[in-house]
C-alpha positions in Angstrom: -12.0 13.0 -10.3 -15.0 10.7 -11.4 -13.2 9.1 -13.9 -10.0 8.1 -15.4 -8.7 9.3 -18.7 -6.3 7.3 -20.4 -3.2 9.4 -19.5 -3.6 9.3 -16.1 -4.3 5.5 -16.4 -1.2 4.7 -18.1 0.7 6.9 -15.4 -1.0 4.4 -12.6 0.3 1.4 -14.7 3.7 2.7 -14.6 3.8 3.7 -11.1 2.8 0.0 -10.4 4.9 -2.1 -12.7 1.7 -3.4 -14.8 3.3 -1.3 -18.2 7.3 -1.4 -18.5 9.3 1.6 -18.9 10.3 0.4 -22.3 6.6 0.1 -23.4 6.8 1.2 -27.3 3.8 3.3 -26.6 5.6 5.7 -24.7 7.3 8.0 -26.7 9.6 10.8 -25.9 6.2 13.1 -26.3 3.9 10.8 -24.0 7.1 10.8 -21.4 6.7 15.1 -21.6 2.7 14.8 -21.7 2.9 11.9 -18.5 5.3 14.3 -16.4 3.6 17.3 -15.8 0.6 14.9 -14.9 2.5 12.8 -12.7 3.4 16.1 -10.5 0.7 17.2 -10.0 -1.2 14.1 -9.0 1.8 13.6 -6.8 3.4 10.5 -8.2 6.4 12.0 -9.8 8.7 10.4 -7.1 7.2 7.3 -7.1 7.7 7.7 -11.4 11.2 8.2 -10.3 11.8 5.2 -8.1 9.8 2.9 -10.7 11.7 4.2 -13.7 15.4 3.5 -11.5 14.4 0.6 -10.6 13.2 -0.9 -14.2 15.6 1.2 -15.8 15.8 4.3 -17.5 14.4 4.0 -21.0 16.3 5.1 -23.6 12.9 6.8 -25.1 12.9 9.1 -22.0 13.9 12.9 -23.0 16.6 14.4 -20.7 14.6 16.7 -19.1 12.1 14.8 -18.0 14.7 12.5 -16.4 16.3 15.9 -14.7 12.9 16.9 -13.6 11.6 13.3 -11.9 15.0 13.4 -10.4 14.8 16.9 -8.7 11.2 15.8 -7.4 12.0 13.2 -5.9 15.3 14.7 -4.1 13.0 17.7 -3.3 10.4 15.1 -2.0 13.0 13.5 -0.3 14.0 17.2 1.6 10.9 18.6 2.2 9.4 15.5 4.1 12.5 15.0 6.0 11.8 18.4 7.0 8.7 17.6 8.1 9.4 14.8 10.0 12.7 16.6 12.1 9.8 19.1 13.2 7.7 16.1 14.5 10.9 14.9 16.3 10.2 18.5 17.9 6.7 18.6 18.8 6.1 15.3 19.6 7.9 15.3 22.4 6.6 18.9 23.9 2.9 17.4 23.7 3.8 14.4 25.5 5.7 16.6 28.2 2.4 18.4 28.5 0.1 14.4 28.3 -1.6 15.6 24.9 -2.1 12.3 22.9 -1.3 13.1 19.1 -2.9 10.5 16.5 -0.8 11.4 12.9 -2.7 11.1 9.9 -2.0 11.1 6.5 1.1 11.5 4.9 3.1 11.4 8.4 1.5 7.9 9.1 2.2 6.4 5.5 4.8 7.1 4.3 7.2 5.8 6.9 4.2 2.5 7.4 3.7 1.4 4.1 6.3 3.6 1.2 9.5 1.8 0.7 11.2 5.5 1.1 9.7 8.8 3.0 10.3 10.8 -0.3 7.9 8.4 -1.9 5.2 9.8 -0.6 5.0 13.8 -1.3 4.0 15.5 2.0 2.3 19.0 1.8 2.3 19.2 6.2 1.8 17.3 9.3 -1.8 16.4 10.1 -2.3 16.0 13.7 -5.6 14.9 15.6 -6.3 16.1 19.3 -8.9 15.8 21.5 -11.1 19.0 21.7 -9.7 19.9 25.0 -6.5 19.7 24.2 -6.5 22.4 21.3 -6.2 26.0 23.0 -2.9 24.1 24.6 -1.8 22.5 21.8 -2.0 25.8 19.7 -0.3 27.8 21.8 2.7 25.3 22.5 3.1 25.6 18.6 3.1 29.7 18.7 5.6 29.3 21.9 7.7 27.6 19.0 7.3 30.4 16.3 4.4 28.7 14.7 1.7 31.1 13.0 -1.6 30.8 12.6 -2.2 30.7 8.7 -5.9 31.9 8.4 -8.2 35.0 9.7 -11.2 34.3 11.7 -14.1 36.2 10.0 -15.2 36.9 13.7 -13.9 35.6 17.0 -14.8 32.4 17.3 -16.5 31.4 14.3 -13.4 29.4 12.9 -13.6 27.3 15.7 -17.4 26.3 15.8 -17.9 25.6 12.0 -14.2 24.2 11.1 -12.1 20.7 12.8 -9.0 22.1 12.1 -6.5 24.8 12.3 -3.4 25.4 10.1 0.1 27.1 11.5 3.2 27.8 9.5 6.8 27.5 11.2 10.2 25.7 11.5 12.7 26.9 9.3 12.0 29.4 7.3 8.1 29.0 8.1 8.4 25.8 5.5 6.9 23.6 7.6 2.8 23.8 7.8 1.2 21.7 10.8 -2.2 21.3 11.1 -4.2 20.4 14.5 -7.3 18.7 14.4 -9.9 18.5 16.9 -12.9 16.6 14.0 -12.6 14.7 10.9 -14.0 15.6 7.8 -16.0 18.4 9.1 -16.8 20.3 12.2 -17.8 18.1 15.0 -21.5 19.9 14.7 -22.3 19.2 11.1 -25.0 16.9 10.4 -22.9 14.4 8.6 -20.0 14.6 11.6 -17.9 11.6 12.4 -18.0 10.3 15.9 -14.2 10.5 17.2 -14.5 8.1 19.6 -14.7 5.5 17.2 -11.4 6.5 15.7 -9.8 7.5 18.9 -10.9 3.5 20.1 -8.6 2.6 16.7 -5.0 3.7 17.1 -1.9 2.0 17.5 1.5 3.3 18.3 3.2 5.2 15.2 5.2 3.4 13.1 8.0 5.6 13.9 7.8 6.3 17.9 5.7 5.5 20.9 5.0 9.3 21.5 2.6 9.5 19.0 -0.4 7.4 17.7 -1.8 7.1 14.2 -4.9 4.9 13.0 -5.2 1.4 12.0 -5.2 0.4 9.0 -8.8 -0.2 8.8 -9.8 3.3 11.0 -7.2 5.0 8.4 -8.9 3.3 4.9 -12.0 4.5 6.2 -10.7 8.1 7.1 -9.1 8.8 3.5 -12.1 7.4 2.2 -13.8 10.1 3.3 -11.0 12.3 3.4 -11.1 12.4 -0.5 -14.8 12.1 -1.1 -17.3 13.9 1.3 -14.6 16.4 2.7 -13.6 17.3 -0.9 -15.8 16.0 -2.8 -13.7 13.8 -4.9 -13.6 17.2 -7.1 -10.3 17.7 -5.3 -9.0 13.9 -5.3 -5.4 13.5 -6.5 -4.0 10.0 -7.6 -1.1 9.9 -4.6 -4.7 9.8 -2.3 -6.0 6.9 -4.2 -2.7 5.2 -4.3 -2.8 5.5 -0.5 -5.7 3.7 -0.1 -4.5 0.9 -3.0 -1.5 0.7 -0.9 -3.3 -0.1 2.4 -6.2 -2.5 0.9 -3.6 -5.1 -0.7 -1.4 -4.5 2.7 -3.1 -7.5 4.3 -3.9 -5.4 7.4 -7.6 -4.8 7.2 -10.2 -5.8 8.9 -13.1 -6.1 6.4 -15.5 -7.2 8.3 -14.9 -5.1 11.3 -14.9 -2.2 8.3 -18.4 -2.6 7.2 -19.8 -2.8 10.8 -17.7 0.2 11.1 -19.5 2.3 8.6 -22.8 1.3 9.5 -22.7 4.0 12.7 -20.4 5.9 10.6 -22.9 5.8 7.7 -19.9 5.9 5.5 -20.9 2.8 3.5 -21.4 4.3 0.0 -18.7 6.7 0.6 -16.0 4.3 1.5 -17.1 2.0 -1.8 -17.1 4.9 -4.2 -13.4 5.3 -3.2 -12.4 1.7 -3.2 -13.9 1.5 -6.7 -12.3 5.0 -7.9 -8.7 3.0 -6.2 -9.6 -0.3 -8.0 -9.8 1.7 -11.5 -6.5 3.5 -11.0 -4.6 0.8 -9.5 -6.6 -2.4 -10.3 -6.4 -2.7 -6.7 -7.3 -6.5 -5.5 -10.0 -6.1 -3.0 -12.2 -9.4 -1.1 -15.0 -10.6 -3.0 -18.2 -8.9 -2.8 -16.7 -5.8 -0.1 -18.3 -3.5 -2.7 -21.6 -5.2 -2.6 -21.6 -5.1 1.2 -20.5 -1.3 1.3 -23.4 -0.4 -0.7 -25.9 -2.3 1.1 -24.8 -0.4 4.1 -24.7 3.1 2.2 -26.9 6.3 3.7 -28.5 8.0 0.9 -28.6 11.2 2.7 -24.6 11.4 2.9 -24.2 10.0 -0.5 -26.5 13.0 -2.2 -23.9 15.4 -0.2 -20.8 13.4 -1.6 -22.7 14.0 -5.0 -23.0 17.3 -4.4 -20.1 18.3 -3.7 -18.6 16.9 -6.7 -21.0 19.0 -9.1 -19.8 22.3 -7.7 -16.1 21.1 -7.9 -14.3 23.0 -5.2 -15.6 26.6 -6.3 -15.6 28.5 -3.0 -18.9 30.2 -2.8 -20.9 26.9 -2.5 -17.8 25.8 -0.2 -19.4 29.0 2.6 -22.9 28.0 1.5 -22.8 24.0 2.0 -20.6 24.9 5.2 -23.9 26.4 6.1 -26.5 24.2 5.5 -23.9 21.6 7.4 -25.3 23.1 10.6 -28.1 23.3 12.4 -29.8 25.3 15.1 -28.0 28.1 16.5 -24.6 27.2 14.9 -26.1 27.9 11.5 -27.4 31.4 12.4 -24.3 31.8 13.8 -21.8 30.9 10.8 -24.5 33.4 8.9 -24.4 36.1 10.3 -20.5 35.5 10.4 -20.9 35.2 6.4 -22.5 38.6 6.2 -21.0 40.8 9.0 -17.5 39.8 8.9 -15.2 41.8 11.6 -13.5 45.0 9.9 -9.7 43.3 10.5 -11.0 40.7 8.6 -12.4 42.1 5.7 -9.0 43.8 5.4 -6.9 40.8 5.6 -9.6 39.1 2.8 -9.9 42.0 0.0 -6.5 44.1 1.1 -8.0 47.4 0.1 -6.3 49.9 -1.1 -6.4 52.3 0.4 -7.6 50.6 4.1 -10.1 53.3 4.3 -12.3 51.4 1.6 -12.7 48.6 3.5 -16.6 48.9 4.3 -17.2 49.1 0.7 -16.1 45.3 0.8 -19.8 44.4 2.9 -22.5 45.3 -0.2 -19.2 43.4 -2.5 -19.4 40.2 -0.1 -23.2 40.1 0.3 -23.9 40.2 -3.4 -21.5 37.2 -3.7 -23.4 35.5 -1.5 -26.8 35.9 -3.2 -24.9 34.7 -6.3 -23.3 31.9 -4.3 -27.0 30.9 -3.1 -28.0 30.9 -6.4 -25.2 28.8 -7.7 -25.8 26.7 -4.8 -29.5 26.4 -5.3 -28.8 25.4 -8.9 -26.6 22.5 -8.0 -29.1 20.7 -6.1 -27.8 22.0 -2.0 -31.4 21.7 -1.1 -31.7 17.7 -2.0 -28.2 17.5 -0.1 -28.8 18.9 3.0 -30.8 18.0 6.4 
C-alpha cells in the first residue's frame, strides 16, 4: 500500500475518533462500501468497538451492524483460541528451557488493545533460537501440530526460510509459527542480527514464561515486518495501526531507535513505515525522527524495499528475489532446489492427476522460471540485489 485513497482514509478516521459516527458524509452506502474494507484491512472489530462506544448511527444499514458485530465476536473467539493454546505450549518450552520471544499479534493485543478481540489474530508468531528449533518442532507434532508446507528437497526450507508454520489445537484451527530469523533467512544479504533483538525483550505482558520485544525492538521489527519482508505490497491497515498504536504509547526509545537502525541498516525502512502510519492515523511522532531515519537510511536495502513493492507479492519473483537474497553456496543450492524439486514434492505442488504425470510438471516449472527471471529482470532485481 503506497498510498491512501480516500476510503480507506475515512475508515482510519473512524477507527480513531477524528470523524464521528454521525458524520453526514457517511451514508447508508459509504457504511456498505467502508465494511468490506474495514475486513479486510482488519479493523472491522475495532469499527465495532468505535461505533458502540460513540453510538450506533442511525444512518448505519442493519447488516452492516449484524456483520461488525459477528466480527468482532468471531475476533473475540478465534484469538481466545489462540491464546488457550499458548497457555499450552508455553509452559512445555519452558519445561524443556526453550526461551519463547511472542511477536506480533500475541504481544499486542493483550500490551496495548483495550480488548484481545480488537486486534484480529491470523496465529501465534514465536521466535527461538536456532538451536532450539528441531526441539521446539517436534514438541509441537508430540501435541498433534502439523507441519503446513512441503520442503521442495530436504533441507532447503530450512536454509533459505526463518520460519516454519504448523496447524493444530482443536480442530487444527490454531496456526503457530516458530521462528528461528526475522524478515528473512538468517543468510540473506539484508539479514537482521538476532542478537540485537534477543538483547531487547521483556517479560510478556501476559506471563513470565514467555518474552516479547520492547516497544522500541517491536516498532522496528513490524517496520520491517510490513516493508522489506512484504514489500509494503502486502501491508494491511491493522499493521499500520500497530505501529500508530506503539509510537504515541510513550514507550519508545527514539534515540536508542535510530542508533538501532544504523547496524540494522533499517533507517529508510523504519521511516517509510512511520510515514505510511502518520498518513493513515495522523500518528504524532518527535520532531525531526523522520529526518534522522533518513539520514541513517542504506540505499542498498531501500532499492530491495522498492523492489519488492513493484512486483506486488506475485510469487515467481517471490522464488527469484529469494534467490538473489543469497550468496555463495546457499544460492546454488536454493537453485538447483528451484529446478530439481523432489518427486513427493512436485506432487504435493501440481496434484497430478493421474500421479503418474508428475515428471511432466519439471519442463512446466522450469519454463515458469525463465518467465519468472524475466519478469524479475524487468522489475529492476538486478539494481536490488548484492
Amino acid at each position: 500500500m503506497q498510498t491512501l485513497d480516500p476510503s480507506r482514509k475515512l475508515l482510519c478516521q473512524l477507527v480513531t475518533g477524528v470523524v464521528p459516527p454521525s458524520d453526514p458524509r457517511l451514508q447508508p452506502a459509504t457504511w456498505e462500501h467502508l465494511y468490506p474494507i474495514a475486513q479486510r484491512e482488519g479493523l472491522a472489530p475495532l469499527l465495532y468497538w468505535q461505533l458502540q462506544k460513540s453510538g450506533w448511527p442511525a444512518s448505519l444499514p442493519e447488516t452492516i451492524c449484524s456483520s461488525l458485530t459477528e466480527m468482532y465476536y468471531a475476533s473475540i473467539a478465534h484469538n481466545t483460541l489462540l491464546f488457550s493454546e499458548l497457555e499450552k505450549i508455553i509452559p512445555i518450552f519452558k519445561a524443556h528451557h526453550i526461551p519463547t520471544v511472542l511477536l506480533k499479534g500475541a504481544s499486542l493485543a493483550p500490551a496495548l488493545y483495550p480488548g484481545r478481540g480488537l486486534r484480529p489474530m491470523v496465529d501465534v508468531d514465536c521466535l527461538l533460537l536456532r538451536s532450539d528449533y528441531p526441539l521446539a518442532l517436534q514438541l509441537l507434532k508430540d501435541l498433534g501440530y502439523q507441519v503446513k508446507a512441503f520442503d521442495q528437497v530436504p533441507g532447503l526450507h530450512d536454509m533459505s526460510d526463518y520460519h516454519t508454520g504448523l496447524s493444530g489445537g482443536p480442530g487444527q484451527r490454531v496456526i503457530c509459527e516458530l521462528h528461528w530469523g526475522l524478515v528473512s533467512t538468517p543468510l540473506a544479504w539484508y539479514a537482521a542480527p538476532l542478537e540485537w533483538f534477543w538483547e531487547h525483550t521483556e517479560p510478556w505482558s501476559l506471563a513470565g514464561d514467555a518474552l516479547q520485544l520492547t516497544p522500541t525492538a517491536h516498532l522496528v521489527y513490524l517496520s520491517a515486518h510490513a516493508l522489506l519482508q512484504h514489500g509494503g505490497s502486502q501491508l494491511i491497515l491493522i499493521w499500520l495501526y500497530d505501529m500508530h498504536l506503539l509510537s504515541i504509547s510513550g514507550l519508545v526509545d527514539w534515540d536508542q531507535l535510530v542508533e538501532s537502525v544504523v547496524n540494522l541498516r533499517w533507517g529508510g525502512v523504519v521511516a517509510q513505515a512511520l510515514r505510511q502510519a502518520k498518513a493513515a492515523f495522523d500518528t504524532a511522532l518527535p520532531t525531526g525522527i523522520l529526518d534522522r531515519l533518513d539520514q541513517v537510511a542504506d540505499p542498498a536495502v531501500d532499492r530491495l524495499v522498492a523492489f519488492k513493492q513493484r512486483f506486488g507479492g506475485v510469487r515467481l519473483l517471490y522464488d527469484w528475489y529469494s534467490l538473489m537474497a543469497l550468496r555463495g553456496l546457499p544460492r546454488l543450492r536454493y537453485a538447483l532446489g528451484m529446478i530439481f524439486p523432489s518427486p513427493a514434492y512436485l506432487c504435493w505442488r501440481y496434484t497430478p492427476r493421474p500421479t503418474l504425470l508428475w515428471p511432466f510438471y519439471y519442463p512446466y516449472r522450469l519454463l515458469r522460471m525463465v518467465f519468472g527471471g524475466i519478469l524479475a529482470l524487468k522489475h529492476g532485481i538486478l539494481r536490488a540485489v548484492r
